[in-house]
C-alpha positions as CSV (number, residue, x, y, z in Angstrom):
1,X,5.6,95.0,-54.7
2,X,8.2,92.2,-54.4
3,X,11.8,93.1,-55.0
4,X,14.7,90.8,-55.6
5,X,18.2,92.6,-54.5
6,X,21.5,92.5,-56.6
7,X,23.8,89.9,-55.3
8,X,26.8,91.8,-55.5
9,X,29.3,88.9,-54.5
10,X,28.6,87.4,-57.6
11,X,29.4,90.3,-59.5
12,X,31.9,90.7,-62.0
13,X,32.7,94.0,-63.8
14,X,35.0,92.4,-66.5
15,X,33.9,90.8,-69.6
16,X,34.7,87.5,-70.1
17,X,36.3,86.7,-72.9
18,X,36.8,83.3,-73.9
19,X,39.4,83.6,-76.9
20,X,42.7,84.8,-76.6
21,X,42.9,88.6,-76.6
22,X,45.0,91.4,-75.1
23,X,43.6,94.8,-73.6
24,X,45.1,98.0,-75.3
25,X,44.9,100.9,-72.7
26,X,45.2,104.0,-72.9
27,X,48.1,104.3,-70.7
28,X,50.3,101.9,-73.1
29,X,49.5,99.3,-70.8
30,X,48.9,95.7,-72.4
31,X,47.0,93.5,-70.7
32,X,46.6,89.5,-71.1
33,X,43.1,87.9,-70.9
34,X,43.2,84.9,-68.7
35,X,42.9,82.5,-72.0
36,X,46.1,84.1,-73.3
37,X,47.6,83.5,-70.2
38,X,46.4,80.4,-69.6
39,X,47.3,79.1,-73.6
40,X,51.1,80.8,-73.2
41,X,51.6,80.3,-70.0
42,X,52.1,83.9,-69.0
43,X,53.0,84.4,-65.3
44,X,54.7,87.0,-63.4
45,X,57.9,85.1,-63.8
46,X,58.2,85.8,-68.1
47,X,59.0,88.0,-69.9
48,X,57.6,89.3,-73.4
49,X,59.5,91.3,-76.4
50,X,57.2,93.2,-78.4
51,X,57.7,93.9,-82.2
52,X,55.9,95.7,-85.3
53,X,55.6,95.0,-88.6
54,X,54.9,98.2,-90.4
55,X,53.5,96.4,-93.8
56,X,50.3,94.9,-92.2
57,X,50.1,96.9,-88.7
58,X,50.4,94.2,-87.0
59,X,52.0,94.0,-83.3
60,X,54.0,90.8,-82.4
61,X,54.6,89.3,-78.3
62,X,57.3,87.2,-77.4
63,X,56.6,85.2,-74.6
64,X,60.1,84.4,-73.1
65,X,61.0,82.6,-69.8
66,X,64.2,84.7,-69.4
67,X,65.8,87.9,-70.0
68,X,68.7,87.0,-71.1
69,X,69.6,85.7,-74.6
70,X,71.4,83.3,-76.2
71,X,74.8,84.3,-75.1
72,X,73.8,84.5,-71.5
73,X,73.5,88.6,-71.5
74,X,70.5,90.7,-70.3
75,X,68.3,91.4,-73.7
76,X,67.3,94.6,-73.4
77,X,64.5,94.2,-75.7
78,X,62.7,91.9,-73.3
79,X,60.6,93.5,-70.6
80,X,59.1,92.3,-67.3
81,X,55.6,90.9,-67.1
82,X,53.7,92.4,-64.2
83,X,50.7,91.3,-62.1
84,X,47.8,92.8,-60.6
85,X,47.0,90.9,-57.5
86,X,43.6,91.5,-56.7
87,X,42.7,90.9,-59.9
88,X,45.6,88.1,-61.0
89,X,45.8,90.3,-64.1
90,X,49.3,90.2,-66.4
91,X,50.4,93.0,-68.1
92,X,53.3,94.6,-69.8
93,X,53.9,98.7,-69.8
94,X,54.6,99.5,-73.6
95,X,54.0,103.6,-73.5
96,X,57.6,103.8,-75.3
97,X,56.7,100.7,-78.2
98,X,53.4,103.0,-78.6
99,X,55.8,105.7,-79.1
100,X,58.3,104.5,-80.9
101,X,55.4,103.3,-84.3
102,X,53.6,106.4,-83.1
103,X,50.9,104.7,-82.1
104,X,48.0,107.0,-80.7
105,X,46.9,105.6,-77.6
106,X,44.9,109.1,-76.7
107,X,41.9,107.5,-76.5
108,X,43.0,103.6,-75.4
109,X,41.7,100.7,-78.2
110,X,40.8,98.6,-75.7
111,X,40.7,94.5,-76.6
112,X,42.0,92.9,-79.3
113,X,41.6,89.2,-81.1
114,X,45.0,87.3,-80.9
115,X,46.3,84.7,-82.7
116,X,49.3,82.8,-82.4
117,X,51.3,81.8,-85.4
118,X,53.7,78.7,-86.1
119,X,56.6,80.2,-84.0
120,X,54.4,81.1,-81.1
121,X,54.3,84.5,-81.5
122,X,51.3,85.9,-80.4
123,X,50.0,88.6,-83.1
124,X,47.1,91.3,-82.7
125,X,46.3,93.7,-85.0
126,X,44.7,96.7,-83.2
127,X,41.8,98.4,-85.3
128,X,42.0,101.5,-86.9
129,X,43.0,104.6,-84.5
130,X,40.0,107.2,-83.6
131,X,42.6,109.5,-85.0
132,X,42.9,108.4,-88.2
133,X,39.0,107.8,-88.3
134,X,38.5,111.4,-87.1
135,X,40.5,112.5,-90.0
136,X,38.6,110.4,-92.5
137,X,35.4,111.7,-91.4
138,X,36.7,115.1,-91.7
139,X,37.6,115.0,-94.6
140,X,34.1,113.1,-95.6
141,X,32.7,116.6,-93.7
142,X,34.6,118.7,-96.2
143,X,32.9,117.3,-99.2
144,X,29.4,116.8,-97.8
145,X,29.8,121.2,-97.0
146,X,31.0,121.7,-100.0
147,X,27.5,120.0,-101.7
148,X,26.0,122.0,-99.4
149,X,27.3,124.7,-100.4
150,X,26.9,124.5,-103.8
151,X,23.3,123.6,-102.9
152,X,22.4,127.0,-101.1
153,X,23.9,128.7,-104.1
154,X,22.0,127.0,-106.5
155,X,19.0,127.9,-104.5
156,X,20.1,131.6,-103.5
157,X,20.2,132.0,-108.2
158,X,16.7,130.1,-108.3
159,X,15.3,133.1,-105.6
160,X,17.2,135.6,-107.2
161,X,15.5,134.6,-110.7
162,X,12.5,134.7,-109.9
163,X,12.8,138.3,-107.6
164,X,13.8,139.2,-111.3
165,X,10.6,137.8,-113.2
166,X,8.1,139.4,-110.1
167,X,9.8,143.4,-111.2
């Protein structure tokens, strides 16, 4: 037998993912993919705001080069973009944003399509939560018993009857 070995030094264990997209982690943690930060420019120097629109679900990053606002004071709104050197990944921590639209993040959504509208805002909208499709199924669960149910009675009177017709 012949084998050819791995090369393991041209591994990669990320996807690559060509069109904008951020990374929703579990631990509220959003991360950039490299064409996001190459088309906004995102470095470790910026800083983002983050906003919701409750009508269409959809989540809203402000790329910003500076803190401070228009009036020279700290924004409090805008947070720090952060970098993961081995990996020259950018992300911002967003656990309390999560919180704050009660966002489930229990079991992480993982990456999502971007676009970027006319302002520059970059705008994701993260699919439907586990949760809620948990509940859905549940309740889809519910009515598929209850047939059952109705099933095993019809069959349990059918038996019965013809117990009846045998005496």
């Amino acid at each position: 037998m012949t084998f050819e070995f791995f090369d393991f030094s041209k591994a990669t264990t990320r996807s690559v993912n060509k069109s904008p997209s951020i990374n929703i982690a579990k631990s509220g943690r959003i991360s950039f993919n490299r064409a996001l930060t190459v088309l906004k420019e995102i470095t470790q120097e910026k800083y983002v705001m983050i906003g919701f629109d409750k009508k269409s679900n959809k989540i809203a990053i402000k790329v910003l080069d500076t803190n401070k606002n228009e009036k020279g004071e700290v924004d409090v709104r805008a947070i720090k973009v952060n970098v993961i050197e081995k990996t020259n990944t950018f992300y911002v921590t967003a656990t309390p944003f999560f919180r704050s639209i009660e966002f489930d993040l229990e079991n992480g959504v993982g990456s999502v399509s971007v676009e970027i509208d006319k302002d520059g805002l970059i705008i994701a909208q993260p699919p439907l939560q586990e949760k809620l499709h948990i509940e859905e199924l549940d309740g889809k669960k519910e009515e598929a018993d209850k047939k059952e149910e109705v099933k095993k009675e019809e069959s349990k009177k059918e038996t019965d009857k013809k117990e009846e017709v045998k005496k």
